[in-house]
C-alpha positions in Angstrom: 51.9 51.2 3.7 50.8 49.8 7.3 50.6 45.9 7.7 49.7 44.2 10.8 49.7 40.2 11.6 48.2 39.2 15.2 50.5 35.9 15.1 48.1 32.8 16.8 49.1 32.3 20.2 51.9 34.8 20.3 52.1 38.8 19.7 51.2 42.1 17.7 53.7 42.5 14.8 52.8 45.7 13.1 55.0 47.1 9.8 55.4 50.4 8.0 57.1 50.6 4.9 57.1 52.9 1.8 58.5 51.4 -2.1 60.4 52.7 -4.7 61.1 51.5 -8.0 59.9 48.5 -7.0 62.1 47.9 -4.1 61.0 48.9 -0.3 62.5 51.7 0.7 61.6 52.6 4.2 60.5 50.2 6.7 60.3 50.4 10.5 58.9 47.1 13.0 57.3 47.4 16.2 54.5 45.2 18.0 54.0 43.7 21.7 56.7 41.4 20.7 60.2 40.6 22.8 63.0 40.9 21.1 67.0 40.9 22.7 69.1 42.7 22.3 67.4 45.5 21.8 69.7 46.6 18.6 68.0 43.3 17.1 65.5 45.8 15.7 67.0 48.0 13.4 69.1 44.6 12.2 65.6 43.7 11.1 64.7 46.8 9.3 68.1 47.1 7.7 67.2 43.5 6.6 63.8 44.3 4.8 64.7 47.6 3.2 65.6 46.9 -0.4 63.7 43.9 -1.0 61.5 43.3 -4.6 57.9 44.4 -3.3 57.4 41.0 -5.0 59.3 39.0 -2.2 57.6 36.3 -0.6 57.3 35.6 3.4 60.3 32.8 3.1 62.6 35.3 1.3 62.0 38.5 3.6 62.5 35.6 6.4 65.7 34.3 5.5 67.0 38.2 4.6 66.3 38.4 8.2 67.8 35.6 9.8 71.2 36.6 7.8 71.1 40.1 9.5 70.4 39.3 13.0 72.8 38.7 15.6 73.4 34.8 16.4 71.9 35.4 20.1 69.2 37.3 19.0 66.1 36.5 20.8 62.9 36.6 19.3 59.6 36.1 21.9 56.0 36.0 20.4 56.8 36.2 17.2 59.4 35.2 14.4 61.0 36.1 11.1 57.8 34.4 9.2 55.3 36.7 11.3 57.3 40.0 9.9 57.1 38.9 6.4 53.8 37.6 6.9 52.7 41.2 8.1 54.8 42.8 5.0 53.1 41.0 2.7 50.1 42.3 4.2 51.1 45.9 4.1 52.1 45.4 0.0 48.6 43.6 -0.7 46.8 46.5 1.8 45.4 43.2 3.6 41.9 44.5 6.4 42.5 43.7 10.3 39.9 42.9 12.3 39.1 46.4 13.9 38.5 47.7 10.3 35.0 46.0 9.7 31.7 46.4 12.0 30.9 43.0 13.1 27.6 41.4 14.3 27.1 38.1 16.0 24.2 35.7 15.9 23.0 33.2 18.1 19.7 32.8 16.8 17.3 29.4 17.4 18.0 26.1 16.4 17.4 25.0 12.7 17.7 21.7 10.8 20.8 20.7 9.6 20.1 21.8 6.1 19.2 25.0 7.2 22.7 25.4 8.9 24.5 24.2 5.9 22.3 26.7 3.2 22.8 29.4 5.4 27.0 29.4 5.7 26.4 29.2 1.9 24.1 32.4 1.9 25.7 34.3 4.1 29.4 33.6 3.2 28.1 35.2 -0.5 26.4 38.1 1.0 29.1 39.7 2.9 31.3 38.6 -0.4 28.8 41.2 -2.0 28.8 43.6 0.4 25.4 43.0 1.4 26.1 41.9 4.8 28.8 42.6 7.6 30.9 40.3 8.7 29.6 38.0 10.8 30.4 35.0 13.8 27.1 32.9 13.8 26.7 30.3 16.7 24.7 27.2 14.9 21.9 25.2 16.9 20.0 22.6 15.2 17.0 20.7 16.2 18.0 17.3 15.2 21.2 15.1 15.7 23.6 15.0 12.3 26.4 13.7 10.6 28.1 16.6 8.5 30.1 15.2 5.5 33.1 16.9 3.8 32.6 18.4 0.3 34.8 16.0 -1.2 34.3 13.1 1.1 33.0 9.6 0.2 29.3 9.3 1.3 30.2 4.8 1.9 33.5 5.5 3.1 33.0 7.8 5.8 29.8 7.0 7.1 27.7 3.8 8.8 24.1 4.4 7.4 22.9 1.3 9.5 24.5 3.3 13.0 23.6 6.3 12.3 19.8 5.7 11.7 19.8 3.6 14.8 21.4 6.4 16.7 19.2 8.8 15.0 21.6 10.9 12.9 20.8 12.6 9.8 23.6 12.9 7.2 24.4 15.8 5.3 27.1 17.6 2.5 28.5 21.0 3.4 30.4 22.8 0.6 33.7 23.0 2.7 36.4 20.5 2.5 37.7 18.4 5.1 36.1 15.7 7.5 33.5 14.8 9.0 31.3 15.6 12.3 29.4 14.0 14.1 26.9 16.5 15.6 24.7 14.7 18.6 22.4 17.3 19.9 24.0 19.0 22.9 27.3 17.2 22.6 29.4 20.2 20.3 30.2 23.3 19.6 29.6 24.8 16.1 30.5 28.2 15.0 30.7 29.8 11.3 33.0 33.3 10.1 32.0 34.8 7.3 34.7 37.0 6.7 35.8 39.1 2.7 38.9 38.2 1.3 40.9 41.4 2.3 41.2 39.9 6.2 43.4 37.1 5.2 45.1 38.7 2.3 49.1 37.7 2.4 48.9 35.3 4.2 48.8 31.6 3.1 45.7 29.2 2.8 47.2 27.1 6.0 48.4 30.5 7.9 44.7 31.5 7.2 43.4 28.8 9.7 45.0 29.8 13.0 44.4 33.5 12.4 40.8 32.8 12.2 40.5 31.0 15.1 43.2 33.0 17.4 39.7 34.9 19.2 38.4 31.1 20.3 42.2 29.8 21.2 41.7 33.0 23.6 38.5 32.3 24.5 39.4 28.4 25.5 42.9 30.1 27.8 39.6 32.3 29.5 37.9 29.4 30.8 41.0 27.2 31.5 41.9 24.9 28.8 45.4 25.2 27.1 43.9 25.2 23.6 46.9 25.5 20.5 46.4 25.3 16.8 48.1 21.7 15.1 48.2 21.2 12.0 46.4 22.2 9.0 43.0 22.9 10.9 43.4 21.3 14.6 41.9 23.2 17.9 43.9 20.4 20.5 44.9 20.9 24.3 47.2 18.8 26.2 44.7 16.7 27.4 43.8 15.8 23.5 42.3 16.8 20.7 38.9 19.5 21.3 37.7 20.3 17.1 38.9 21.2 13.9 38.3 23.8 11.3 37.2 24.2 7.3 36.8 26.5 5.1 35.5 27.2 2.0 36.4 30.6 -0.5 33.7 31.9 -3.1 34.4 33.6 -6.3 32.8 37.0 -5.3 35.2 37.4 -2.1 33.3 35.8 0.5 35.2 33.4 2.7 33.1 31.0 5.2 35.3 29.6 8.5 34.2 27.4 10.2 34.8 25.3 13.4 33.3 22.6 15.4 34.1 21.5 19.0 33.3 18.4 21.2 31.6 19.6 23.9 30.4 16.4 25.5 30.7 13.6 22.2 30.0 10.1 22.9 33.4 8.3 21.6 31.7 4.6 21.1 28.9 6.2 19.5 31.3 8.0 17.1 32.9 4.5 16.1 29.3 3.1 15.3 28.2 5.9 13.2 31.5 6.7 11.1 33.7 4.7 9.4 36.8 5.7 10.8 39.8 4.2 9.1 42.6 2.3 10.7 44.9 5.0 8.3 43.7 8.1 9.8 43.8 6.5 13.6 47.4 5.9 13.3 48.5 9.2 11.6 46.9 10.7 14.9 48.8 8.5 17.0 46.0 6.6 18.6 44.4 3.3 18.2 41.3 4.9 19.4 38.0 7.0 18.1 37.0 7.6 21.5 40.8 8.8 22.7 41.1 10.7 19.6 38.9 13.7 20.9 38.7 15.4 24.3 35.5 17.1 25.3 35.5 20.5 26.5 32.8 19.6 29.2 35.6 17.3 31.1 38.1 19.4 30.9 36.3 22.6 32.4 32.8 21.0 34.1 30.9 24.0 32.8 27.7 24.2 31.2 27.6 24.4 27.0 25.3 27.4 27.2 28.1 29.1 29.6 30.8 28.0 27.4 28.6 29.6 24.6 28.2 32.8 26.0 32.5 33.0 27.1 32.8 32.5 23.3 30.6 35.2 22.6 31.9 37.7 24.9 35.7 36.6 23.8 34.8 37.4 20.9 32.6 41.0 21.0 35.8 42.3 23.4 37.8 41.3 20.2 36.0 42.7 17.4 33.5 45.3 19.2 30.5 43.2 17.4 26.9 43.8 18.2 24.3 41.0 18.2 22.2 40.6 15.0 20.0 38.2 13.6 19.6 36.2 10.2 17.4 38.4 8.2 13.5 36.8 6.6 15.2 37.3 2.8 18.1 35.1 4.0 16.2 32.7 5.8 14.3 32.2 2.8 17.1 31.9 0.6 18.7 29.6 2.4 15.7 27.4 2.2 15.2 27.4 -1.3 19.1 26.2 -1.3 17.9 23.4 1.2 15.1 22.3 -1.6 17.5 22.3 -4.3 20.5 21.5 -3.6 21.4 20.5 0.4 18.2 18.1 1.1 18.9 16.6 -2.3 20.2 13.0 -3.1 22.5 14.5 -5.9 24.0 16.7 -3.2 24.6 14.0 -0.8 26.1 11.4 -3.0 28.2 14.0 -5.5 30.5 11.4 -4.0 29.2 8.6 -3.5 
């Protein structure tokens, strides 16, 4: 059994192992990894071999922090990643190089449109009707996009966001919300099956999405690092977040969206941002809260665009595709019954 585990930020850990009876018999550890002293390795395959093939990541970790020397050095990885990618072996978890991937950066649609098309296209490569696919989202208007579970009143300022000429919507993932003026972020979806994050958990999940755009943010100059549950920051502040949401058939939809250029007063007059949340981010402040990429780097959004792109072809070998006419019209019959619909929008009110 091969398992591999690219760990966010940090190295390659790659594991082969065989099982017996229910135990692993054979394993052997390698990757781009750093390890000292160099007899550190075959501490940590001594430490794995005889495990339950049921053990979780916590118990092949702590098997192998008994076993390794007390100086032992570990760079660009860590106990976690190696049962992380043993897990992955038993569960015979997909990498990245094992599916053909497309990207689309097709024209701008409304905000409905956006949100009914994650929903179609996240089930159609959960059916094996369509590859996996990054899709860059433009939209023709400027939107609010609520949280699945989120409070329509609580979240948002009807009053501010008409008079700054938002739209406000319900996507089916979980988590907060965005404020999407046109021009000012950065919006991308994965639709990804199952298999690629197999063994590792829903959090782990997250970061090992969103390692390609992490890369893609060190190629054009901005220390970009995971926090969190679903955080993109840098050191000069926070730059996005992520969500996700997992369908029954296999499908998993990943998405991300970035401050480009956001207007931070602007974002206090449209949402209702809590006093609560503020202060669990350390800040007193909307507008200090986020950190757009434009500052930080000066370039253009298109240019920024296209690094992602590139970042993330080099990473997967993608092609370019498009959304397909079937899709595009299933995704509007989902905007006429469900995403334009005021049952949709106030499921919480």
């Amino acid at each position: 059994m091969h398992g591999e585990y690219k760990v966010p930020g940090g190295k390659l850990v790659v594991v082969d192992l065989e099982v017996s009876d229910g135990r692993i018999s054979e394993f052997a550890l390698a990757g781009d990894f750093f390890l000292e002293p160099d007899e550190a390795l075959l501490d940590i395959n001594r430490a794995v071999v005889g495990l339950p093939d049921t053990a979780d990541v916590p118990t092949i970790a702590a098997a192998i922090r008994r076993e390794l020397p007390v100086d032992a050095q570990l760079l660009g990885f860590t106990p976690e990643a190696v049962g992380t990618a043993v897990r992955r072996a038993l569960v015979t978890a997909s990498t990245w190089s094992d599916f053909e991937w497309q990207i689309v950066d097709d024209p701008a649609v409304s905000p409905h449109m956006n949100l009914a098309l994650d929903e179609v296209l996240t089930e159609r490569v959960g059916a094996g009707l369509r590859q996996p696919t990054l899709r860059i989202w433009e939209w023709d208007r400027s939107a609010v996009v609520i949280g699945s579970f989120q409070s329509y009143k609580n979240e948002v300022d009807p009053e501010g966001a008409a008079r700054h000429g938002f739209d406000v919507v319900r996507r089916i993932s979980g988590g907060g919300a965005m404020m999407m003026g046109a021009e000012q972020i950065i919006t991308y979806s994965l639709y990804v099956p199952a298999s690629l994050v197999a063994g590792l958990t829903f959090a782990d999940s997250y970061a090992f999405l969103d390692d390609w755009v992490l890369q893609a943010l060190h190629s054009i100059g901005i220390e970009a690092s995971y926090q969190g549950l679903n955080d993109i920051t840098s050191p000069a502040g926070k730059i996005g977040g992520a969500a996700q949401k997992r369908l029954a058939n296999g499908g998993i939809l990943h998405h991300a969206t970035l401050s480009y250029d956001i207007d931070g007063q602007m974002m206090t007059e449209v949402l209702r941002i809590g006093r609560e949340k503020l202060s669990d981010k350390g800040t007193t402040s909307a507008a200090k809260r986020v950190d757009p990429i434009r500052s930080q780097t000066g370039m253009e959004r298109r240019a920024i665009l296209d690094a992602f792109i590139e970042q993330f072809a080099a990473f997967t070998g993608a092609s370019r595709g498009s959304i397909t006419p079937d899709e595009y019209a299933a995704a509007e019959e989902l905007v006429r019954t469900k995403f334009a619909t005021d049952q949709w929008l106030y499921r919480v009110p």
